[in-house]
Backbone of each chain as ProteinMPNN parsed JSONL, in Angstrom:
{"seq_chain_A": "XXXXXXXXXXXXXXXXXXXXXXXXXXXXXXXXXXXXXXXXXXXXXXXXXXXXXXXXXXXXXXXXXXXXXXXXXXXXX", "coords_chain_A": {"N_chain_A": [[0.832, -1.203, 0.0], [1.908, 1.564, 0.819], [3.789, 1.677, -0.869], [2.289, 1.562, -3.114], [1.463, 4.513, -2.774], [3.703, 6.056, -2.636], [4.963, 5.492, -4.768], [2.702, 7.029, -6.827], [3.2, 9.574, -5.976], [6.092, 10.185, -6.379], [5.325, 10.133, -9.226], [4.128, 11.913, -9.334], [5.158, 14.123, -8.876], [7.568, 14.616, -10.609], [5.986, 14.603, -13.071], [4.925, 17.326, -12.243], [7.561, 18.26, -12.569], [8.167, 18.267, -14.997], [6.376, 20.206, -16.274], [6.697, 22.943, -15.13], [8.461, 25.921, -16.191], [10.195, 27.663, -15.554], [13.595, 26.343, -14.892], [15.243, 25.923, -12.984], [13.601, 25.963, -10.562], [12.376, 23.452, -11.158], [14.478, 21.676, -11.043], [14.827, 21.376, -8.475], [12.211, 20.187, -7.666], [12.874, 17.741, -8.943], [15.123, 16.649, -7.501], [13.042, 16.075, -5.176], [11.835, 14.066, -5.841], [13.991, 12.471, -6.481], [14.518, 11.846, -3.608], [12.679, 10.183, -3.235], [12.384, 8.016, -4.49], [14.529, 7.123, -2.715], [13.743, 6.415, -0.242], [11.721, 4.805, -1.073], [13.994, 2.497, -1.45], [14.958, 2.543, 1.048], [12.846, 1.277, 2.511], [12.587, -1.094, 1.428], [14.565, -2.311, 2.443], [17.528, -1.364, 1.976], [19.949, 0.338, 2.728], [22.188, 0.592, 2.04], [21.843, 1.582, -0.72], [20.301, 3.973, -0.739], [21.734, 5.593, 0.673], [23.894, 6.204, -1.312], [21.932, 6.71, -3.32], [20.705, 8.817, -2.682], [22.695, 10.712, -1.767], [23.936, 10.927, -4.744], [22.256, 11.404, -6.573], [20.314, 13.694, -5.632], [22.267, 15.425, -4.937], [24.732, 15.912, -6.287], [23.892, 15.614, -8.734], [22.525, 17.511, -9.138], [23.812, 19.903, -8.371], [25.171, 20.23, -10.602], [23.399, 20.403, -12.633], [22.826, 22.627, -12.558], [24.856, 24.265, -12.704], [24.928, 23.74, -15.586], [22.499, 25.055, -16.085], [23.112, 27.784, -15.365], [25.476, 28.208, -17.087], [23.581, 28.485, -19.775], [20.332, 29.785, -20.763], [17.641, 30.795, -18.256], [14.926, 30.6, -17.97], [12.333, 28.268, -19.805], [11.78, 28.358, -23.095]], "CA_chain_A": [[0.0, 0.0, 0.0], [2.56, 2.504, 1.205], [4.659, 1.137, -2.143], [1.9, 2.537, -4.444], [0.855, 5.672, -2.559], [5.041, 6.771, -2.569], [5.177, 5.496, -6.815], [2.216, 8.255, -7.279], [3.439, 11.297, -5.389], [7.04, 10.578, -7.438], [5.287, 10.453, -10.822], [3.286, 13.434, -9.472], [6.82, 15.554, -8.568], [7.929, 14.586, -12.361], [5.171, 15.967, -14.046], [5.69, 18.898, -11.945], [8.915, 19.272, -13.025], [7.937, 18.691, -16.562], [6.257, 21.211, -16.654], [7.413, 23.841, -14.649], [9.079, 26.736, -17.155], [11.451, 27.523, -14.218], [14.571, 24.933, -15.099], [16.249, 26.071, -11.718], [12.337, 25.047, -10.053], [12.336, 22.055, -12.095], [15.749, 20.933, -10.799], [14.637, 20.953, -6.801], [11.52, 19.355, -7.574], [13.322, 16.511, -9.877], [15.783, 15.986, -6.293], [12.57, 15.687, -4.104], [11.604, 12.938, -6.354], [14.803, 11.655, -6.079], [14.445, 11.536, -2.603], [11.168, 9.402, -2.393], [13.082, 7.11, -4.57], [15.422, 6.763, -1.678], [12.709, 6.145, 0.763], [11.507, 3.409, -1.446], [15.228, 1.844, -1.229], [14.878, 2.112, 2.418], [11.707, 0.946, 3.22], [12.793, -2.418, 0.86], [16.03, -3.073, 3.57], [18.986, -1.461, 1.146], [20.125, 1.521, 3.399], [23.667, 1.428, 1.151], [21.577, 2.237, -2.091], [19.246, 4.816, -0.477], [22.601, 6.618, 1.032], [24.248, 6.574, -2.436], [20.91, 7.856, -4.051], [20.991, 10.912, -2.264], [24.013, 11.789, -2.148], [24.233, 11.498, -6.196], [21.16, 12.064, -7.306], [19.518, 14.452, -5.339], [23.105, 16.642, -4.634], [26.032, 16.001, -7.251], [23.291, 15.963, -9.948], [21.844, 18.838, -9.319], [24.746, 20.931, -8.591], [25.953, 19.564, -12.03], [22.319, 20.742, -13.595], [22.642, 24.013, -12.123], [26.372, 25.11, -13.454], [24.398, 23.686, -17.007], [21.71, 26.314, -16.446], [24.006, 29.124, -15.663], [26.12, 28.819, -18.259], [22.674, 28.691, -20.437], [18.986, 30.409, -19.915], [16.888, 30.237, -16.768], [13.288, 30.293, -18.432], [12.104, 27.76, -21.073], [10.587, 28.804, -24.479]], "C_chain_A": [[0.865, 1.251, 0.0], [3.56, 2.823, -0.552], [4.11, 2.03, -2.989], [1.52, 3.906, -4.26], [2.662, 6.514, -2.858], [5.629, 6.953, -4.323], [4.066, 6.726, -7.581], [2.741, 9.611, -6.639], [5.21, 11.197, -6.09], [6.658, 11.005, -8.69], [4.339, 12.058, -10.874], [3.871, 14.627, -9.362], [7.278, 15.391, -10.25], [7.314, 14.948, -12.724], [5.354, 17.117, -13.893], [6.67, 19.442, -12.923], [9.119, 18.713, -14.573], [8.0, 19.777, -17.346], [6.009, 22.324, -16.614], [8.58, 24.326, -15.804], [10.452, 27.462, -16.112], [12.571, 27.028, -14.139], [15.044, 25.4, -13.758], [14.819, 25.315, -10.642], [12.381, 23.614, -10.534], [13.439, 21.352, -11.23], [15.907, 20.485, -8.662], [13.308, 20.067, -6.956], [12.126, 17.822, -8.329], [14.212, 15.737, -8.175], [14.999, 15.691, -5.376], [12.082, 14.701, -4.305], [12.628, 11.514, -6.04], [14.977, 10.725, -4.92], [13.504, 10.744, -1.719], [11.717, 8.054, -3.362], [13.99, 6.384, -3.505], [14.884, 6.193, -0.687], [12.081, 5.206, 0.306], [12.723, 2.568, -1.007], [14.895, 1.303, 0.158], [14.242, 1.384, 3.108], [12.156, -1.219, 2.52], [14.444, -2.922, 1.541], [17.179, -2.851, 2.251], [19.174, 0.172, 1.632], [21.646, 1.565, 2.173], [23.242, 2.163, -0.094], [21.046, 3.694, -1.832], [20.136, 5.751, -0.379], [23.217, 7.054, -0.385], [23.157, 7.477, -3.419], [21.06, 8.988, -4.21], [21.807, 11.588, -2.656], [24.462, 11.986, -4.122], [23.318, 11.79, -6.587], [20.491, 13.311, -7.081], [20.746, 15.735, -4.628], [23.912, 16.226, -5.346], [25.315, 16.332, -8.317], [22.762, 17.531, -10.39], [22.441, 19.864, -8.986], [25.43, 21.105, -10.35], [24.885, 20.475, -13.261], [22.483, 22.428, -13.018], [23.923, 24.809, -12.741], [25.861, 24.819, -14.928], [23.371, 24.85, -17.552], [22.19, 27.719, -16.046], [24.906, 29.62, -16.577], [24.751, 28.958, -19.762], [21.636, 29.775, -20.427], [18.191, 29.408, -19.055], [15.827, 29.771, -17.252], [13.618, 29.711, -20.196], [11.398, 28.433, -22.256], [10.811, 30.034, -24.513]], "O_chain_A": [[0.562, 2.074, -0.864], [3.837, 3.885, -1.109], [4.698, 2.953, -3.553], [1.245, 4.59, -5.246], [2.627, 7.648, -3.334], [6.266, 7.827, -4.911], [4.382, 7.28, -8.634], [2.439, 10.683, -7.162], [5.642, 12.324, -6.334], [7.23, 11.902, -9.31], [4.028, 12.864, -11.751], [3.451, 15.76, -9.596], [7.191, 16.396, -10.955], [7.63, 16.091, -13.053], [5.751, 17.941, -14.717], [6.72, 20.416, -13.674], [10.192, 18.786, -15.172], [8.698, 20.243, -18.246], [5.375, 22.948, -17.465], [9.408, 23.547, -16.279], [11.633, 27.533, -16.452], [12.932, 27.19, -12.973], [15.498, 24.292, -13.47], [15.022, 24.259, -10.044], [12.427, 22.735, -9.674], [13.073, 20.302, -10.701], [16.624, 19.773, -7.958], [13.354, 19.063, -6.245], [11.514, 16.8, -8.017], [13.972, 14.594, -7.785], [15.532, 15.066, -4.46], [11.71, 14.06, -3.322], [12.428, 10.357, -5.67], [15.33, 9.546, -4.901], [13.373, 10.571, -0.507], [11.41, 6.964, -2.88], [14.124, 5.161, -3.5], [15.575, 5.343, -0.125], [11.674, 4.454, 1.192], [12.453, 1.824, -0.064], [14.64, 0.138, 0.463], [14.66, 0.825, 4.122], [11.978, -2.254, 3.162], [15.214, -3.759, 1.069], [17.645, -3.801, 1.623], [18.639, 1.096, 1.02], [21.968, 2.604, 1.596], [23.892, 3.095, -0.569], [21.325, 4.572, -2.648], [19.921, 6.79, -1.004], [23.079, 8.242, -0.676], [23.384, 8.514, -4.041], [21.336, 9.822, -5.073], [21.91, 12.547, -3.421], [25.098, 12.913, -4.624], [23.453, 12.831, -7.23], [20.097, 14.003, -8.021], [20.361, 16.713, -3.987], [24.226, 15.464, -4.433], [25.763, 17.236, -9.023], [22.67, 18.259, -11.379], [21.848, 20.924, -9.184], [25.999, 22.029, -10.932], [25.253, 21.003, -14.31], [21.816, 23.255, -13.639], [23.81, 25.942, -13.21], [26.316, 25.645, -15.719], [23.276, 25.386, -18.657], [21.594, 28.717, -16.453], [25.174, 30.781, -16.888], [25.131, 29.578, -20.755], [22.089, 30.85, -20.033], [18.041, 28.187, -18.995], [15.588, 28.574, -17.087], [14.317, 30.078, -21.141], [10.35, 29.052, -22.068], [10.213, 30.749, -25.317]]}, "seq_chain_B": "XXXXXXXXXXXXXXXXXXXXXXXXXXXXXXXXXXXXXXXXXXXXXXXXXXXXXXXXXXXXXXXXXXXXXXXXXXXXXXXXXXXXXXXXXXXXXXXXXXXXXXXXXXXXXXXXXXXXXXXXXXXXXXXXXX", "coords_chain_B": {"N_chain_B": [[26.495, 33.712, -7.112], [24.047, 35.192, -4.461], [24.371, 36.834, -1.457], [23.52, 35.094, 0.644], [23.321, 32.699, -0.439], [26.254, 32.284, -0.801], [26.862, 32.534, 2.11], [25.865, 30.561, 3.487], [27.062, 28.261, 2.511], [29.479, 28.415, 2.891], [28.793, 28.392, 5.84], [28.195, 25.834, 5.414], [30.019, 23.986, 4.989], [32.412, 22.615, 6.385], [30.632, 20.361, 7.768], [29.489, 18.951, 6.003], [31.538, 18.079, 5.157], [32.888, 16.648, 7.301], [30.628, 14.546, 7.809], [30.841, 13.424, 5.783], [33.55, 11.846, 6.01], [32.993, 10.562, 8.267], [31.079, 8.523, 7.224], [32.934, 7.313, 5.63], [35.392, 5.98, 7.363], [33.761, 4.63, 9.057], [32.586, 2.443, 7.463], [32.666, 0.044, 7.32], [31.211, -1.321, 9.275], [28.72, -0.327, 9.291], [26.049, 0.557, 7.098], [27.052, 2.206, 4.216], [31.119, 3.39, 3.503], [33.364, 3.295, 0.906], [32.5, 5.04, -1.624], [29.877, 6.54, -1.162], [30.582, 8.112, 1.11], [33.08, 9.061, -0.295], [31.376, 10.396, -2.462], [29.816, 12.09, -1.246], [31.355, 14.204, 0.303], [32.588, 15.194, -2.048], [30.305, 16.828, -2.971], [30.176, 18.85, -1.319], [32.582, 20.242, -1.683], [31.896, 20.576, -4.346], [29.53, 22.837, -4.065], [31.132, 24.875, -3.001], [32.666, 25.303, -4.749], [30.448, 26.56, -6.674], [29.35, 27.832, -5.585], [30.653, 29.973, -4.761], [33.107, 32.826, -6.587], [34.721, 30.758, -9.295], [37.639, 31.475, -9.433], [38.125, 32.2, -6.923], [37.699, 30.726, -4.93], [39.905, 28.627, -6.347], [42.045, 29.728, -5.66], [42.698, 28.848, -3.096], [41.895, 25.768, -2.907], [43.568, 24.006, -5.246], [43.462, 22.916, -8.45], [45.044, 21.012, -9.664], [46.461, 19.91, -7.383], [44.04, 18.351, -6.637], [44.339, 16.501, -8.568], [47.162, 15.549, -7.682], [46.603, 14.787, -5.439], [45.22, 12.247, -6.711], [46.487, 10.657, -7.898], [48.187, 9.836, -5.945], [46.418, 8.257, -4.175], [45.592, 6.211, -5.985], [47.886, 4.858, -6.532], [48.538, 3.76, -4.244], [45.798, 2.027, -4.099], [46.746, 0.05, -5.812], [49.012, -0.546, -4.355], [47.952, -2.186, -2.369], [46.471, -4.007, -3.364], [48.31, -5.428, -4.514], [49.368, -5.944, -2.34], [47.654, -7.726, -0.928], [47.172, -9.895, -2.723], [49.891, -10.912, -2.49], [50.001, -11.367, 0.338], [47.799, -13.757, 0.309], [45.174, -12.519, 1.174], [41.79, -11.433, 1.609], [40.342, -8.571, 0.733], [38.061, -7.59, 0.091], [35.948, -8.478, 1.531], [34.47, -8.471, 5.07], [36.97, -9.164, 7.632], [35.072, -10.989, 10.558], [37.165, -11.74, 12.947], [38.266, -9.363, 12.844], [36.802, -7.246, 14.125], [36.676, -4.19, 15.313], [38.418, -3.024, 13.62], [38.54, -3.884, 10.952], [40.003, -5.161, 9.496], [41.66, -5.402, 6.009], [39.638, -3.905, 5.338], [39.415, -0.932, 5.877], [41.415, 0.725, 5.083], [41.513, 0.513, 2.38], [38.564, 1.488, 2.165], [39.609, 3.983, 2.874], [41.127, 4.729, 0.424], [39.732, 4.633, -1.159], [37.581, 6.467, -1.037], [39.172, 8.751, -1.266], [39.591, 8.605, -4.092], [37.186, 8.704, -5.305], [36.037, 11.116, -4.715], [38.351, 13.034, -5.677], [38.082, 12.623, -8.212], [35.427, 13.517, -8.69], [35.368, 16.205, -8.127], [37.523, 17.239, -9.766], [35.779, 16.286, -11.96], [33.728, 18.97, -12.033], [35.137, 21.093, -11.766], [36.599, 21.079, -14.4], [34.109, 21.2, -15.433], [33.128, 23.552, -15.077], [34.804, 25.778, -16.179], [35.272, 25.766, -18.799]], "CA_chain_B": [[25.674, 34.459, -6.584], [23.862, 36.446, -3.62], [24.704, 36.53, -0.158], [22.688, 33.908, 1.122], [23.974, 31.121, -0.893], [27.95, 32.21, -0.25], [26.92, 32.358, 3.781], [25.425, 29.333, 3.672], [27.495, 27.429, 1.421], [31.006, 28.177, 3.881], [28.795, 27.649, 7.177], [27.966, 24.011, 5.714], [31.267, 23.146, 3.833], [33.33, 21.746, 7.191], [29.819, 19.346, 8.249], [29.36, 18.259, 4.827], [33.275, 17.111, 5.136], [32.809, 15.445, 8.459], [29.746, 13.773, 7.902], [31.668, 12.36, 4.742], [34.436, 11.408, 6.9], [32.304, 9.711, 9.359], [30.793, 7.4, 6.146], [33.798, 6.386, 5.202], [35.575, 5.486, 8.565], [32.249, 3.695, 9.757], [31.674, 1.768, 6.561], [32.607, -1.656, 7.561], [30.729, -1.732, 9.919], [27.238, 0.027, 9.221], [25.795, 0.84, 6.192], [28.628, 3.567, 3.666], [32.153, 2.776, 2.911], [34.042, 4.155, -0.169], [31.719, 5.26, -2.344], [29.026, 7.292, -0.935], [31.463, 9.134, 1.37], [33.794, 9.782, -1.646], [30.578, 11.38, -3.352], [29.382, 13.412, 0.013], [32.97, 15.151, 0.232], [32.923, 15.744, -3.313], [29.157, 17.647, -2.582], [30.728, 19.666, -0.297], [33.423, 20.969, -2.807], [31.358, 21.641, -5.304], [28.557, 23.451, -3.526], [31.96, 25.863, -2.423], [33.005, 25.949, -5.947], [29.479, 26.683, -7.349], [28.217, 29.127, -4.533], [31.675, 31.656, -5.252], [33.315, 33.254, -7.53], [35.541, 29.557, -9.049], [38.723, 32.115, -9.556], [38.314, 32.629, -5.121], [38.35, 29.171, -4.132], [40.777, 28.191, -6.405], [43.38, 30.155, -5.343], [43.146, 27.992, -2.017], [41.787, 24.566, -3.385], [43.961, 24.306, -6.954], [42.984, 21.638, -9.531], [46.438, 19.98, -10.004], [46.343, 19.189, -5.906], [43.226, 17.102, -6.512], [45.277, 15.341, -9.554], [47.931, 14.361, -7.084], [46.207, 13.366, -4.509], [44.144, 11.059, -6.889], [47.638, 10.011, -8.267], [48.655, 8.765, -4.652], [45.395, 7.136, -3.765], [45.461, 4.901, -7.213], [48.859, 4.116, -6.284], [47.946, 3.174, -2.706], [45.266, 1.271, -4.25], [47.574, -0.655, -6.167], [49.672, -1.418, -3.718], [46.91, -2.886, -1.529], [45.831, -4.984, -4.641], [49.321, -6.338, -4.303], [49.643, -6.902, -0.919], [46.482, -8.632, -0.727], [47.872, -10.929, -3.769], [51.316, -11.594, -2.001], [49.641, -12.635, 1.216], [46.741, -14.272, -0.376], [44.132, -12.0, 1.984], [40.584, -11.273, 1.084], [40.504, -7.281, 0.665], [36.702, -7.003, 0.169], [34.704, -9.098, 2.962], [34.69, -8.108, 6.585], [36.675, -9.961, 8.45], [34.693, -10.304, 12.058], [37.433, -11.555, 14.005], [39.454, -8.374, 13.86], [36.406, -6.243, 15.275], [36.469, -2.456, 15.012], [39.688, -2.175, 12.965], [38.136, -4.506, 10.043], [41.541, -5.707, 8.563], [42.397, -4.584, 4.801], [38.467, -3.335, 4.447], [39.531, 0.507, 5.891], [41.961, 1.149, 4.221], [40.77, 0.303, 0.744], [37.758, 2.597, 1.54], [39.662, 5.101, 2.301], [42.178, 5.315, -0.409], [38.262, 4.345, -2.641], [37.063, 7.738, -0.826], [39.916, 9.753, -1.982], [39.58, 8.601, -5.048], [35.979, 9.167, -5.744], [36.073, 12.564, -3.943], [39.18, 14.101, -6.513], [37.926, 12.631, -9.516], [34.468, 14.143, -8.964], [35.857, 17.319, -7.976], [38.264, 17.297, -11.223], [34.96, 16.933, -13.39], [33.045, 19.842, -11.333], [36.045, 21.96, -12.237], [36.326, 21.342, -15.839], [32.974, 21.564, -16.143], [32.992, 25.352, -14.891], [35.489, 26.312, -16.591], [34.932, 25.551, -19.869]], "C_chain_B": [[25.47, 35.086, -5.508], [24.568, 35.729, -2.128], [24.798, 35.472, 0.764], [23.59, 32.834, 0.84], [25.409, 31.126, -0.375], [27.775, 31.67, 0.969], [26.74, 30.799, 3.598], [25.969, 28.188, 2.66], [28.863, 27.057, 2.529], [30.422, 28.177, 5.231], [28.883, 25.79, 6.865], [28.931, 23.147, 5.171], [31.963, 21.997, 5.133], [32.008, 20.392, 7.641], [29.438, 18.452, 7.389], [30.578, 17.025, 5.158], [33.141, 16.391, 6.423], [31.696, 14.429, 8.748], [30.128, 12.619, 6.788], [32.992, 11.532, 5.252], [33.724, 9.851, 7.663], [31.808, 8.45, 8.506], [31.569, 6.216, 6.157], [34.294, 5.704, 6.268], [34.936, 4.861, 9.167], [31.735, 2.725, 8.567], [32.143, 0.622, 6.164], [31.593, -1.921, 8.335], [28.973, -1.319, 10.031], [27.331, 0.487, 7.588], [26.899, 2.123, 5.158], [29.334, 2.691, 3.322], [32.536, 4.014, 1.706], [33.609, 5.215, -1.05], [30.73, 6.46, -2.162], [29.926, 7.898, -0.084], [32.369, 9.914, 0.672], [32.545, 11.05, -1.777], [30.032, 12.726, -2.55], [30.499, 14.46, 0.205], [32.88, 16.12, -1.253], [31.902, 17.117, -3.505], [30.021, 18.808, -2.194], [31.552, 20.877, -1.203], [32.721, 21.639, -3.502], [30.015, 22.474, -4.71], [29.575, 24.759, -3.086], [32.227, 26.438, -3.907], [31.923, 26.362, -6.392], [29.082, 28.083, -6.628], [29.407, 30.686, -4.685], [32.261, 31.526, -6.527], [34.594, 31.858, -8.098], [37.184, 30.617, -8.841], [39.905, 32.128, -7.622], [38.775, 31.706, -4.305], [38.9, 28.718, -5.201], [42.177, 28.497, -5.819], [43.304, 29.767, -3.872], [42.814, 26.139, -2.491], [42.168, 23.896, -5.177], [43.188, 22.474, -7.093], [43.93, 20.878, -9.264], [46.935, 19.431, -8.518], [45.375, 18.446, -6.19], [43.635, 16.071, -7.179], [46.471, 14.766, -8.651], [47.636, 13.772, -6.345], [45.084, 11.775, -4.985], [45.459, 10.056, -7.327], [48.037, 9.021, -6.662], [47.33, 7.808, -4.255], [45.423, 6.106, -4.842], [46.714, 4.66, -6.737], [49.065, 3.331, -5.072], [46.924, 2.212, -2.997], [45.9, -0.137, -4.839], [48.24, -1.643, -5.82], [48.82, -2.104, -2.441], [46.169, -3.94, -2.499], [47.001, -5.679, -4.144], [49.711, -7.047, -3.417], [48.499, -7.898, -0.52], [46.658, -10.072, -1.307], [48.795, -11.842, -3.057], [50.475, -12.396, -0.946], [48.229, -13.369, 1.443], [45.352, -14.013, 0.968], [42.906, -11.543, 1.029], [40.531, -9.542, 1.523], [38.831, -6.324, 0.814], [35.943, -7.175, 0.901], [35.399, -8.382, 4.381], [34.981, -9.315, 7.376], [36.751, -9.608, 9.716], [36.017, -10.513, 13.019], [38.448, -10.3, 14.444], [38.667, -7.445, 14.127], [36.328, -4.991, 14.121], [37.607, -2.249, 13.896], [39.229, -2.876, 11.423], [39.411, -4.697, 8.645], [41.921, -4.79, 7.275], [41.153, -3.784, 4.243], [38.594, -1.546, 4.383], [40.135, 1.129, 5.307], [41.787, 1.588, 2.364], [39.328, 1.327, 0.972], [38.319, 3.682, 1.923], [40.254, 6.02, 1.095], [41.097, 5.462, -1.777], [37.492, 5.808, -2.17], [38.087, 8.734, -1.637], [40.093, 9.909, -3.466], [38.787, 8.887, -5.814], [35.672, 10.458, -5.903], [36.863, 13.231, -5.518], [38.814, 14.087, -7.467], [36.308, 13.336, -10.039], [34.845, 15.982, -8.972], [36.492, 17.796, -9.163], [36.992, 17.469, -12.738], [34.355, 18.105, -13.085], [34.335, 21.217, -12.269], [36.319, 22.278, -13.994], [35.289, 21.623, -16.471], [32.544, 23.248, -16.583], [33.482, 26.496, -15.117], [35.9, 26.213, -18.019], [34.589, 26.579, -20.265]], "O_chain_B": [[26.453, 35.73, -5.143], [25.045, 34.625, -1.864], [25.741, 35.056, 1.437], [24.37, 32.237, 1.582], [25.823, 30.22, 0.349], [28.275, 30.575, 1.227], [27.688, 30.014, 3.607], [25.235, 27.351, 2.135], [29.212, 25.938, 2.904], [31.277, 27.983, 6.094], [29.323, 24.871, 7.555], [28.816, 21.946, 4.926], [32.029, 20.785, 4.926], [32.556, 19.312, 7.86], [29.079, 17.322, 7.719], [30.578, 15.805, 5.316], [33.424, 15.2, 6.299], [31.741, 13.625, 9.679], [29.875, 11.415, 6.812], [33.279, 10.493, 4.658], [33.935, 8.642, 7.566], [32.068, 7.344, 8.978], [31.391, 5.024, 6.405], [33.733, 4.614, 6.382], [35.521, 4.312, 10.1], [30.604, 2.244, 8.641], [32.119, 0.17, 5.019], [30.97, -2.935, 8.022], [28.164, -1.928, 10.731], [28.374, 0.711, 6.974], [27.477, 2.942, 5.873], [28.984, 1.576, 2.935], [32.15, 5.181, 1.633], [34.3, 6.22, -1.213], [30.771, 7.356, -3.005], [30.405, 8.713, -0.872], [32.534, 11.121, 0.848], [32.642, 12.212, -1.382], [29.869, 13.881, -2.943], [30.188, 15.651, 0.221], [33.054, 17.327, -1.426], [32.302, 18.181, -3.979], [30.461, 19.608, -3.02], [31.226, 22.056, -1.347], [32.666, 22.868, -3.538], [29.4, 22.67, -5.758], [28.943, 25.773, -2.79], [32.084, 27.611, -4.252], [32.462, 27.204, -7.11], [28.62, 29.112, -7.121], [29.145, 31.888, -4.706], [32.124, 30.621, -7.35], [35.545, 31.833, -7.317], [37.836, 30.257, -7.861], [41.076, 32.102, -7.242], [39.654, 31.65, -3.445], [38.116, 27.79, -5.398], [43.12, 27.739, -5.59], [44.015, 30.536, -3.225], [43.739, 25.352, -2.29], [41.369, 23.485, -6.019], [42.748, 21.542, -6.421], [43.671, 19.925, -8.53], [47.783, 18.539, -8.502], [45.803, 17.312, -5.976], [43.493, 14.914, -6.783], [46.787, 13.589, -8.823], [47.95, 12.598, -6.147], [44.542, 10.871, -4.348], [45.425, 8.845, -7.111], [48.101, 7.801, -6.507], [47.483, 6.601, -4.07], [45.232, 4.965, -4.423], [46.475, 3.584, -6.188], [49.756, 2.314, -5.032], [46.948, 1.308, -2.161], [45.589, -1.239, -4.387], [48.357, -2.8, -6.224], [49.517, -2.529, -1.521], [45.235, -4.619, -2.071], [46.783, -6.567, -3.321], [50.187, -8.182, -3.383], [48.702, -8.826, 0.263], [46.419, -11.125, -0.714], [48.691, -13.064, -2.953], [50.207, -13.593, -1.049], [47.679, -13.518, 2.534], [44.74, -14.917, 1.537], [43.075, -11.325, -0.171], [40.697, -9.297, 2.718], [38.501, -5.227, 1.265], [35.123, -6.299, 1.174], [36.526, -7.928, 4.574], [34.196, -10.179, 7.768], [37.491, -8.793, 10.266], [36.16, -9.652, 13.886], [39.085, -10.089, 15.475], [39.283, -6.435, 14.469], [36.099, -4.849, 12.92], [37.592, -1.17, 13.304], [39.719, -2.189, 10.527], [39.519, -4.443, 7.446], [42.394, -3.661, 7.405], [41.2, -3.15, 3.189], [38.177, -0.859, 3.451], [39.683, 2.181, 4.853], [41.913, 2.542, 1.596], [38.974, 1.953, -0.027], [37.754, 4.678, 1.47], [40.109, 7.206, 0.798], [41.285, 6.009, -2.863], [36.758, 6.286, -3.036], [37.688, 9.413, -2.584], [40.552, 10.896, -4.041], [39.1, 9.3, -6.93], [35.165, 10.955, -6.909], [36.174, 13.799, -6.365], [38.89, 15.131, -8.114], [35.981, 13.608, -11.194], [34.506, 16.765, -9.859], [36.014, 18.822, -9.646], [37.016, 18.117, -13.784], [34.315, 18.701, -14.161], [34.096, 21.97, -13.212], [36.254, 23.342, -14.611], [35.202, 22.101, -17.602], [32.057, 23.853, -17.538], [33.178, 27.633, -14.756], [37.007, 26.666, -18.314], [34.157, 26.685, -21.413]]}, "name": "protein", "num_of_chains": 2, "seq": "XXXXXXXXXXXXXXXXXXXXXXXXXXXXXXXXXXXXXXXXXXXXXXXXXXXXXXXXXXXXXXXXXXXXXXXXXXXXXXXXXXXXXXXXXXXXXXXXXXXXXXXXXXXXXXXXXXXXXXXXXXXXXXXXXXXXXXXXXXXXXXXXXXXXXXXXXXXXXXXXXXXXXXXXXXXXXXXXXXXXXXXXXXXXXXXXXXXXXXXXXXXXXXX"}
């Protein structure tokens, strides 16, 4: 139960950050996603994946996406 | 950028680094090890390099220091490949009976932290300077 209520409120942070015109918005909602990924990990007994998650997905990535949208533009379209 | 982010970028740089510390040094024995402490350190860096001006913190954290110290950790890795070889020890399992000190497993993550850490740091840098 908990499984499918945590797989809709990720695919419901991704749409968000679909389509959010914002790319710097976009890029904190894409890591809070990340971070319910991680909380799946956890909840399924793999605390080493959940710690690695984080720490790359939801902070190396998105420092990484953020030096991509500064050297670019902020707003889409 | 503004204020904010600088402040708060050099209050959280030293807790970043000791919570990445703490990973690695603790990761025989609980969940961590090489890998995810490498990458938490590396955070740390670049959240310093990203939040100032890169020109500011380089001229205390240069590039070609993270290239040697990745040079000595691969060579430290090396020679822990070898010594493991010579005296036909197991380098990757935990073994329990030596406890807290967990034989050839600490070492190997930390020389696998230092290694993770510089080489992320090394792309962060080229990236931003491009």
């Amino acid at each position: 139960m908990i499984f499918e209520l945590l797989l809709i409120v990720m695919i419901g942070l991704i749409a968000v950050a679909i389509n959010l015109k914002d790319l710097v918005h976009a890029v904190i909602v894409l890591a809070s996603a990340d971070v319910i990924i991680a909380l799946i990990f956890l909840l399924l007994a793999a605390p080493d994946i959940a710690i690695t998650q984080v720490a790359i997905a939801s902070g190396l990535t998105s420092l990484i996406f953020i030096v991509a949208i500064r050297k670019s533009i902020r707003r889409e379209e | 950028m503004d204020t904010i982010v600088k402040t708060t970028a050099r209050i959280m740089f030293p807790f970043i680094l000791m919570y990445g510390i703490y990973i690695t040094l603790h990761g025989h024995l609980t969940p961590g090890g090489g890998f995810p402490g490498g990458v938490i350190i590396a955070t740390g860096f670049a959240l310093l390099i990203i939040a100032h001006k890169e020109s500011r913190v380089e001229h205390t954290f240069r590039q070609i220091s993270f290239i040697d110290a990745k040079s000595i950790a691969g060579f430290g890795i090396l020679l822990l490949i070898m010594f493991g070889i010579f005296f036909r020890l197991n380098i990757i399992q935990v073994e329990k009976s030596l406890g807290i000190l967990g034989g050839l497993t600490l070492p190997s993550n930390i020389f696998g932290t230092i290694m993770v850490a510089t080489t992320l740091v090394i792309i962060v840098y080229s990236i931003i300077k491009e």
